[in-house]
C-alpha positions as CSV (number, residue, x, y, z in Angstrom):
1,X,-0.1,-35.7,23.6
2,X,1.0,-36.7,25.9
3,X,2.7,-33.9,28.1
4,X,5.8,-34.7,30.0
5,X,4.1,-35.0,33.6
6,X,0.6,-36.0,34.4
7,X,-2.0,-33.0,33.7
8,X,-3.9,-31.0,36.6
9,X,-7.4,-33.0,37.2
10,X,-10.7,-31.7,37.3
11,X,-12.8,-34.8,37.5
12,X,-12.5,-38.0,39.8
13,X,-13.3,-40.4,36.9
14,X,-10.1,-42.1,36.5
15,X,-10.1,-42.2,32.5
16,X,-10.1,-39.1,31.5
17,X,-9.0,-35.4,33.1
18,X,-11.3,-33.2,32.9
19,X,-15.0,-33.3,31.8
20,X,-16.6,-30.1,30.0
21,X,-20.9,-29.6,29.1
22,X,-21.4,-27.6,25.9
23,X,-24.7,-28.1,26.4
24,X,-26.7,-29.9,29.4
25,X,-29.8,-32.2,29.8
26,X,-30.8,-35.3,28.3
27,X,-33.8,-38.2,29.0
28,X,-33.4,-42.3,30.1
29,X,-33.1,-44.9,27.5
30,X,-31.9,-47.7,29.2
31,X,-31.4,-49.9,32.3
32,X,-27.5,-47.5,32.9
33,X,-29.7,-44.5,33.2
34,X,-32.0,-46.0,36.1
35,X,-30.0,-44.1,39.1
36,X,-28.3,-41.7,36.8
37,X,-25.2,-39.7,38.5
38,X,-26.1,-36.3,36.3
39,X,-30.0,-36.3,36.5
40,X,-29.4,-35.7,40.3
41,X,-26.4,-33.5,39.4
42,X,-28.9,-31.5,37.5
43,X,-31.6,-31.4,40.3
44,X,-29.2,-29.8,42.7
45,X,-27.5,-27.5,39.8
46,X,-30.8,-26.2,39.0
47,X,-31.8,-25.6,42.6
48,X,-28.5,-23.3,42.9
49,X,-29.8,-21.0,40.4
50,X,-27.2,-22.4,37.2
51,X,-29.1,-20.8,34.6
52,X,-27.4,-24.0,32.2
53,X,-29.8,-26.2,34.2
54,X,-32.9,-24.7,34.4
55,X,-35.9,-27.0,33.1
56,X,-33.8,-29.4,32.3
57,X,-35.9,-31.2,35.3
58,X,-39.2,-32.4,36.0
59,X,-41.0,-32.2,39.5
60,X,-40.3,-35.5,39.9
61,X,-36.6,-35.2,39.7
62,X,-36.5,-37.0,36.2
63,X,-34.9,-35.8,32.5
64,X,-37.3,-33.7,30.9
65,X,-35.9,-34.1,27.7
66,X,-35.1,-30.4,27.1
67,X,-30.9,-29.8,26.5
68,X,-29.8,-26.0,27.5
69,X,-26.8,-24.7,25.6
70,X,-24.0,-23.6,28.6
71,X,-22.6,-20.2,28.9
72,X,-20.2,-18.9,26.5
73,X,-17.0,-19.6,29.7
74,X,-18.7,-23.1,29.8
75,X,-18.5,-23.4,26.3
76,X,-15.2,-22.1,25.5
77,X,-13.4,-24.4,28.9
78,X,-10.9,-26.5,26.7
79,X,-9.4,-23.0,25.5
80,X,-8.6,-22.5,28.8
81,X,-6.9,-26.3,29.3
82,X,-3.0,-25.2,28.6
83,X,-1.8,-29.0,29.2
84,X,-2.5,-31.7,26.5
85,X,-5.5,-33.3,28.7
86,X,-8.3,-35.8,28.0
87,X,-11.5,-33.8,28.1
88,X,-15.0,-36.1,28.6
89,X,-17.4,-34.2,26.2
90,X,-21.0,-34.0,27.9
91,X,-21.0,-35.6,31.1
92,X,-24.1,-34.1,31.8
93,X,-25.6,-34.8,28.6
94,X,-25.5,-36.6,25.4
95,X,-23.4,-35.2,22.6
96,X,-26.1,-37.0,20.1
97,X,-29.2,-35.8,21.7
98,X,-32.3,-35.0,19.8
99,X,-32.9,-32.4,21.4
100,X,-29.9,-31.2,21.0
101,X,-29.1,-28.4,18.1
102,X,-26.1,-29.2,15.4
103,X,-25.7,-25.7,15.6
104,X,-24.4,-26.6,19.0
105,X,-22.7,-29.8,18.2
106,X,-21.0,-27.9,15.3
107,X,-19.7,-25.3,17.8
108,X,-18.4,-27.9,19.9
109,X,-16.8,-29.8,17.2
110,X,-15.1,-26.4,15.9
111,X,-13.7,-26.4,19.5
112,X,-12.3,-29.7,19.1
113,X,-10.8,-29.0,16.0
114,X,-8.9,-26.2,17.3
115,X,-7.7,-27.9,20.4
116,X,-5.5,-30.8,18.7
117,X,-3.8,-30.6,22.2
118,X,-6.6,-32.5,24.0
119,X,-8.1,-35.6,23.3
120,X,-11.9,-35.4,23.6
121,X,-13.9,-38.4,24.7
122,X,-17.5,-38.6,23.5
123,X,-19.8,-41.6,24.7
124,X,-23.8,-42.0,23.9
125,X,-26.6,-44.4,24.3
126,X,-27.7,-43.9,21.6
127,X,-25.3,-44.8,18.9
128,X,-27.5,-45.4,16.2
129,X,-27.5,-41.1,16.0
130,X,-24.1,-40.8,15.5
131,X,-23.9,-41.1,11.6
132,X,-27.1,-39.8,10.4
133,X,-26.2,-36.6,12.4
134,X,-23.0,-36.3,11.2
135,X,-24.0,-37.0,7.8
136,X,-27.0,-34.1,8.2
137,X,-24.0,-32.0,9.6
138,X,-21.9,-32.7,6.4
139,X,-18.9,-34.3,8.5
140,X,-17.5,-37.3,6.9
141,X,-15.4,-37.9,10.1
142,X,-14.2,-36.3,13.3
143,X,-10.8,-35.1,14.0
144,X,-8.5,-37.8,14.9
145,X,-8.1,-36.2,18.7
146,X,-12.2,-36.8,19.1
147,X,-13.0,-40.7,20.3
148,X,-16.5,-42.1,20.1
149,X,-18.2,-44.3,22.3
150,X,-20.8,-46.0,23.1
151,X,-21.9,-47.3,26.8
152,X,-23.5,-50.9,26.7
153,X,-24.2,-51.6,30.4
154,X,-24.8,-55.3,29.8
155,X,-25.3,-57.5,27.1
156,X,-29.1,-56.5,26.4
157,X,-28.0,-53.7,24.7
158,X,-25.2,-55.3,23.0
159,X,-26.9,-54.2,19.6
160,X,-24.6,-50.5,20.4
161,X,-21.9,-52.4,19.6
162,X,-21.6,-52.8,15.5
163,X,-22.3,-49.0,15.7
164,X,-19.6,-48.0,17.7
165,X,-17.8,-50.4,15.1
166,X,-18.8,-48.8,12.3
167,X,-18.1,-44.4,13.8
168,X,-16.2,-43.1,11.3
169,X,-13.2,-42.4,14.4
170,X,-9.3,-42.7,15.0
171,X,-10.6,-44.3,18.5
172,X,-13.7,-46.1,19.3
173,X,-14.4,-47.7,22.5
174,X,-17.1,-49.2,24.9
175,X,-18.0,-48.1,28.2
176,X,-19.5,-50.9,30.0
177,X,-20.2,-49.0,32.9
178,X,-22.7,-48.6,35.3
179,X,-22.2,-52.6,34.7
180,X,-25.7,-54.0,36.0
181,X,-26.0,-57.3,34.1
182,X,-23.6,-59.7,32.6
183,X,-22.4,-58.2,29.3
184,X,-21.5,-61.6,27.5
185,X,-19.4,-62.5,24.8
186,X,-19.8,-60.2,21.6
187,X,-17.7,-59.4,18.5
188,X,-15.5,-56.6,19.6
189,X,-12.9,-56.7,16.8
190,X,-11.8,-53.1,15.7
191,X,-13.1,-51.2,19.0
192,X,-10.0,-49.6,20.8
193,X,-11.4,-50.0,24.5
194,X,-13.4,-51.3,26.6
195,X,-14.0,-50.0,30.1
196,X,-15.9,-51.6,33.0
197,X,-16.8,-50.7,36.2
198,X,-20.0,-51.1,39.0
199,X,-22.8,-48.2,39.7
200,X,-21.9,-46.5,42.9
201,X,-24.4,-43.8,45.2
202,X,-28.1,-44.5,46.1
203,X,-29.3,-48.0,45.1
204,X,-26.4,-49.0,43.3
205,X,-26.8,-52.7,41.5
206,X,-24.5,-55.3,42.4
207,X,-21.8,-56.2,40.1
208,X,-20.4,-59.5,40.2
209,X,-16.6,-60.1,39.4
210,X,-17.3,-63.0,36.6
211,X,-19.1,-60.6,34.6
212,X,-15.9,-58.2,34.5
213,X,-13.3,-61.5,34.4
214,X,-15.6,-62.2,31.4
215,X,-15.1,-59.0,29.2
216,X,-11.1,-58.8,30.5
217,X,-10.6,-61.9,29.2
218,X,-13.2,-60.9,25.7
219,X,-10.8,-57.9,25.4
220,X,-7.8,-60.0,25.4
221,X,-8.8,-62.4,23.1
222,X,-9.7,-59.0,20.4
223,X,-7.1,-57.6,21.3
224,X,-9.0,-54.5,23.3
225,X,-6.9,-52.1,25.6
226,X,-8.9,-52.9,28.8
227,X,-9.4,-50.6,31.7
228,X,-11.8,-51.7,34.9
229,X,-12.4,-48.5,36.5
230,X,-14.3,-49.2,40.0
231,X,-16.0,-52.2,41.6
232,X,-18.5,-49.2,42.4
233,X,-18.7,-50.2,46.4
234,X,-16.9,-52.7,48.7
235,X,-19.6,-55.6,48.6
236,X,-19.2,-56.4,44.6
237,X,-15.1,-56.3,45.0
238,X,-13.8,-59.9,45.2
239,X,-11.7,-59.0,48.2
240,X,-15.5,-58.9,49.8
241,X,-17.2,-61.1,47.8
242,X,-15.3,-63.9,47.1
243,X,-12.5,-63.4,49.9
244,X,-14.5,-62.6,53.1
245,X,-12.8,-59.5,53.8
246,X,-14.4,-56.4,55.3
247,X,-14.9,-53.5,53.2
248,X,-12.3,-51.3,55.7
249,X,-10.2,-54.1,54.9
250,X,-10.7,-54.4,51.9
251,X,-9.9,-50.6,51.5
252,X,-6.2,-50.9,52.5
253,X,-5.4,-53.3,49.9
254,X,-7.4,-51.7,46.9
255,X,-7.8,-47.9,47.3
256,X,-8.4,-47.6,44.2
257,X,-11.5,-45.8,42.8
258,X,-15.1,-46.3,44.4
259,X,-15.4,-49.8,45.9
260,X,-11.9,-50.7,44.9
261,X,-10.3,-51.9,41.4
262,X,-8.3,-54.4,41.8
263,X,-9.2,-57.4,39.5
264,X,-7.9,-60.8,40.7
265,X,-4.7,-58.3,42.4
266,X,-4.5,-56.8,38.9
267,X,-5.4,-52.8,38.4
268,X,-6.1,-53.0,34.8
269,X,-6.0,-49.6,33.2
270,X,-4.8,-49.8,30.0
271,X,-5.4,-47.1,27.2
272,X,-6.1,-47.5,23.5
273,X,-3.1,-48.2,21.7
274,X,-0.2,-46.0,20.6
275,X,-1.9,-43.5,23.4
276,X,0.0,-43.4,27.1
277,X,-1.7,-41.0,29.2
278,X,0.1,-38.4,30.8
């Protein structure tokens, strides 16, 4: 890692490459999971006939709670990667789950063990699972090509952060992202990212571009590779907000992502250090 040219992409999220389910399903825990992207994902998945995401669904369109292992093809995807890629580990999930089986986890791990090609990017809410499971699992620490995160969508659920700390990880990082309050300044020292970026789709929450000038400028001053991903729609993007312009406007400028990315006419999109992206 990295290959000599950029790697075929699977996914539009703009920090990684491609994103791969082991397993499926998951439940809300916080404010980021109000107008979650995959619970309506899942909805339409299961009304398809994916056997993956059967139940995973209540009448009401809402988690259940119940995780569905994916098909042995699913399962097996990142043998299939040929190019050194950055894989995001249970988009549709949460690798830390509950609900979910270590049988499964293990599985997935094995995977990740044997692809040392690929860097494999694992983020939860729910941080405080990470070590207890691993330590039920008898795994001291993952491979050096798995990263951990956490997401901490503002600061009232800043108490993620001396978890992510503490994973026992070549790369830790913090997705602040679906951003919906200001996160605030917090000890970062030892994470190796941070990325930001505004909810997009139905009833997506504003952002507000001092909230993301706040944690650029906290990432600096630790030290943190920083990477803002998407203003999430046109009205949070300072070119909008601050600057008057129209959102079509606005759209030939900054192009970039949902909403734009520019920050202050910067695209930050830095990685964590000693990695460059291919």
């Amino acid at each position: 890692m990295p290959a000599a040219s950029a790697p075929a992409r699977s996914t539009s999220i703009e920090w990684t490459h491609h994103t791969w389910n082991p397993f499926a399903g998951c439940s809300r825990v916080s404010e980021g999971c109000r107008n979650c992207y995959a619970e309506r994902l899942a909805v339409r998945l299961a009304k398809m006939g994916q056997a993956t995401y059967q139940g995973l669904t209540t009448d009401r369109g809402l988690w259940s709670g119940r995780v569905n292992r994916a098909s042995p093809a699913t399962f097996r995807k990142p043998l299939a990667i040929r190019e050194p890629s950055l894989i995001f580990v249970n988009s549709m999930s949460d690798f830390w789950h509950p609900a979910a089986s270590d049988r499964d986890r293990a599985d997935a791990l094995d995977i990740m063990t044997e692809c040392r090609r690929h860097v494999f990017q694992i983020l939860t809410k729910r941080p405080e699972l990470v070590a207890p499971t691993l330590a039920r699992m008898g795994i001291a620490r993952v491979p050096d090509n798995v990263w951990l995160g956490a997401t901490v969508e503002d600061g009232r659920v800043a108490d993620r952060i001396p978890f992510v700390q503490r994973f026992p990880a070549a790369v830790t990082f913090l997705s602040i992202e679906p951003m919906v309050a200001r996160f605030g300044r917090h000890d970062i020292a030892g994470i190796g990212w941070a990325i930001t970026g505004g909810e997009s789709g139905p009833r997506a929450r504003d952002l507000l571009p001092d909230w993301v000038r706040e944690v650029r400028d906290l990432a600096a001053a630790f030290a943190v590779p920083f990477f803002h991903k998407q203003w999430g729609r046109y009205a949070n993007n300072p070119l909008c907000r601050e600057d008057g312009l129209s959102a079509a406007s606005a759209a030939k400028i900054d192009p970039h992502g949902k909403g734009g990315a520019l920050l202050d006419f910067t695209l930050h999109r830095a990685f964590p250090a000693g990695f460059m992206p291919g």
